[in-house]
VOGU-3710 file (C-alpha; in Angstrom, 3 decimals, decimal comma):
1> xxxxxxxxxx> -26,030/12,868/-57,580  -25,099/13,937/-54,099  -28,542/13,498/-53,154  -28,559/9,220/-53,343  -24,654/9,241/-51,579  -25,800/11,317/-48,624  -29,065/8,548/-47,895  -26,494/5,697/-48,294  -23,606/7,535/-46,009  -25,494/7,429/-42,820
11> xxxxxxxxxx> -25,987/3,275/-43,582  -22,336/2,785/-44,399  -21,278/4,514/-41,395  -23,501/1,816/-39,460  -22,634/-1,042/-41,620  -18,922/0,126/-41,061  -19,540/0,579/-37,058  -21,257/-2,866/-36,526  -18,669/-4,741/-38,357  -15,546/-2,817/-36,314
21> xxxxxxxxxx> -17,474/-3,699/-33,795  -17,575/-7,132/-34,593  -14,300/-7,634/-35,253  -13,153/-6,261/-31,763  -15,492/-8,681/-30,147  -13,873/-11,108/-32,446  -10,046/-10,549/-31,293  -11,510/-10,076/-27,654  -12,668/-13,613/-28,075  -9,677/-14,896/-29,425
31> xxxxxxxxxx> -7,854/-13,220/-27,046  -9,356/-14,486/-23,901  -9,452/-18,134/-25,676  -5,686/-18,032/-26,277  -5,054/-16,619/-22,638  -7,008/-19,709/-21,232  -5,190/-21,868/-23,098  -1,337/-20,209/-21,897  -3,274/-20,530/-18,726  -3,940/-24,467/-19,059
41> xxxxxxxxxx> -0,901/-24,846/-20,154  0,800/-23,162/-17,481  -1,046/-25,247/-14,932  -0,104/-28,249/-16,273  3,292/-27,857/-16,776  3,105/-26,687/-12,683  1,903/-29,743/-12,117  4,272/-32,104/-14,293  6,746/-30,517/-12,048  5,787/-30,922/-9,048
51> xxxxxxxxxx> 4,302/-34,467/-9,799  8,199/-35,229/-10,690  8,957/-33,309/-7,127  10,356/-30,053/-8,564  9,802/-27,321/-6,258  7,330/-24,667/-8,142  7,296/-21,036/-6,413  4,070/-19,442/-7,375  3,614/-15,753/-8,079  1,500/-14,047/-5,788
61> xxxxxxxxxx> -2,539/-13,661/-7,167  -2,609/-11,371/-9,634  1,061/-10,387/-10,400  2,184/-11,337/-13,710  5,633/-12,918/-12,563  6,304/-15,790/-14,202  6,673/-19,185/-11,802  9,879/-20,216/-11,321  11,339/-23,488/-10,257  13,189/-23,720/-6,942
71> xxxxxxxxxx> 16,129/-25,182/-6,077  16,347/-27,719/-3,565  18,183/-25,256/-1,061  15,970/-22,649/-1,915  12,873/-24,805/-1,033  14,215/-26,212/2,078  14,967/-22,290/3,122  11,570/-21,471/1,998  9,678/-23,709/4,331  12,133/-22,970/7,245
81> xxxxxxxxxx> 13,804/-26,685/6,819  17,521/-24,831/7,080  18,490/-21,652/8,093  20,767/-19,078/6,456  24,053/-20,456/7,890  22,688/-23,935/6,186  21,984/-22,813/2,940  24,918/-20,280/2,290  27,199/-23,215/3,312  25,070/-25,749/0,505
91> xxxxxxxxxx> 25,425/-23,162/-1,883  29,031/-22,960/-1,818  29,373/-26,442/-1,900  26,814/-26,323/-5,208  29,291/-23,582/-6,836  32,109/-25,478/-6,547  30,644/-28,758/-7,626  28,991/-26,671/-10,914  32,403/-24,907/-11,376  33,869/-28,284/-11,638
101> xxxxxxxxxx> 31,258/-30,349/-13,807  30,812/-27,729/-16,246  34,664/-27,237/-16,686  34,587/-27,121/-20,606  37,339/-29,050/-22,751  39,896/-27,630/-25,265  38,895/-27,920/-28,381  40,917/-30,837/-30,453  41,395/-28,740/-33,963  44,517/-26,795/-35,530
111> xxxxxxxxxx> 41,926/-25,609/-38,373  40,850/-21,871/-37,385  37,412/-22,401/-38,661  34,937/-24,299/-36,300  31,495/-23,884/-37,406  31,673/-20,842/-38,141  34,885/-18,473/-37,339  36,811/-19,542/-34,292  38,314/-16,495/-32,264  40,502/-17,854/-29,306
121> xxxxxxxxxx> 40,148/-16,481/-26,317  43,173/-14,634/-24,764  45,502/-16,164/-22,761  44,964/-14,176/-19,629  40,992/-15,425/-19,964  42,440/-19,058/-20,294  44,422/-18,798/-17,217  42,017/-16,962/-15,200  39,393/-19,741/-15,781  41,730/-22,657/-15,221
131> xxxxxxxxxx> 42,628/-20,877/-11,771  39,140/-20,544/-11,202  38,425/-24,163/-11,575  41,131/-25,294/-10,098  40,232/-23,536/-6,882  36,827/-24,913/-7,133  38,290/-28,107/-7,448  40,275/-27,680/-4,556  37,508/-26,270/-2,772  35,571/-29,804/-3,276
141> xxxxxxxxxx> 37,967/-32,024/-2,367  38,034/-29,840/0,791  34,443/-30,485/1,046  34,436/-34,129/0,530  37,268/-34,343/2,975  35,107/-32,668/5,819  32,372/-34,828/5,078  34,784/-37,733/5,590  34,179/-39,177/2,271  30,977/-40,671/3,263
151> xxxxxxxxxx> 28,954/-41,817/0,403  25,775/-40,817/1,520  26,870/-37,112/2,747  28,726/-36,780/-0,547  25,383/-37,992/-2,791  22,964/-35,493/-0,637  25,357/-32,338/-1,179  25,889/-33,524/-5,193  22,235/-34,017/-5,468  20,470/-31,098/-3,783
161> xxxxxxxxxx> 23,321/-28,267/-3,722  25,358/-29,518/-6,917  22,618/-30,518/-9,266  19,871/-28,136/-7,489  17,635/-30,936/-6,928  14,637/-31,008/-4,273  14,914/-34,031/-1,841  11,739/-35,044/-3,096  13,040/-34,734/-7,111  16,420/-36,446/-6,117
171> xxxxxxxxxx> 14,571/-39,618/-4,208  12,665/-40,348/-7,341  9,056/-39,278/-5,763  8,963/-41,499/-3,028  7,987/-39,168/0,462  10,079/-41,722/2,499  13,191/-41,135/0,873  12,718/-37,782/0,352  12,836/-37,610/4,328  16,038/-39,593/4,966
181> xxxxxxxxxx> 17,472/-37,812/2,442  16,968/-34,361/3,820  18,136/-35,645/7,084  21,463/-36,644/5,472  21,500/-33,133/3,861  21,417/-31,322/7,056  23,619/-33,306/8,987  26,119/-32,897/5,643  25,145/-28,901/6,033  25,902/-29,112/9,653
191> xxxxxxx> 29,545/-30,467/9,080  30,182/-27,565/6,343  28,900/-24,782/7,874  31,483/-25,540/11,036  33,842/-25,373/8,839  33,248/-21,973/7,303  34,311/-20,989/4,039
//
């Protein structure tokens, strides 16, 4: 009996090797199909984005960072637009205006249960947060004040350091608009950064 198993081992053990081998051809293919297609998608999504005028940083070739959308400050830096002075002065302006627009309400309930178990927060968290936002608040009023209350300073530093917006994203597309309002941006920058902190 050992005699027909041993001719019909050496054929299994083929049989068995070709269709391994087959199958990792089969998950290679799969593999590289699906990786194309994250790929595509990737690449059009890139493009969406910047069709819409969102700035798209792209990883250098060959890294496997992901891409990462720019803010509008961080763009204008980027291509030398503003310098350092510029943008730290825009990006306080952005964390006050953030600080401020976020600011959450207090909930409206005396029942303890709000989907799902409600745990207030301590007081000293309450207070510290209302402090916090009411500095910020302070801080853009302050702002606005410097910029003299000018509509179209106040819209630029809302638009491109509050909501993180590229000139080109906040203008709706259009190249021309884009431009004036970068200008208004930097003159708005200018006025801050005097001012300091």
């Amino acid at each position: 009996m050992s005699g027909p198993k041993t001719a019909r081992d050496p054929n299994l053990k083929a049989q068995r090797a070709a269709r391994d081998r087959l199958l990792r051809m089969e998950r290679q293919a799969k593999a590289r199909a699906e990786a194309t297609a994250v790929a595509d998608g990737v690449a059009e999504t890139v493009a969406l984005s910047r069709a819409r005028g969102q700035a798209v940083a792209v990883p250098p070739a060959g890294a496997r960072e992901p891409y990462r959308r720019q803010t509008g400050l961080q763009w204008l830096a980027a291509k030398g637009r503003i310098d350092a002075q510029l943008r730290a002065a825009g990006e306080r302006y952005g964390w006050a205006y953030r600080r401020v627009k976020l600011e959450k309400a207090i909930p409206s309930t005396l029942d303890v249960r709000v989907r799902g178990e409600f745990i207030p927060p301590a007081l000293a968290d309450v207070l510290a947060s209302g402090e916090a936002t009411e500095q910020a608040r302070r801080k853009l009023v302050d702002y606005r004040r410097r910029l003299h209350r000018q509509v179209d300073l106040v819209a630029a530093c809302d638009l491109i350091c509050g909501e993180e917006q590229t000139p080109r994203e906040a203008a709706s597309g259009s190249e021309r608009d884009a431009g004036r309002l970068e200008a208004v941006l930097k003159v708005a920058l200018d006025i801050l950064a005097e001012g300091g902190a």
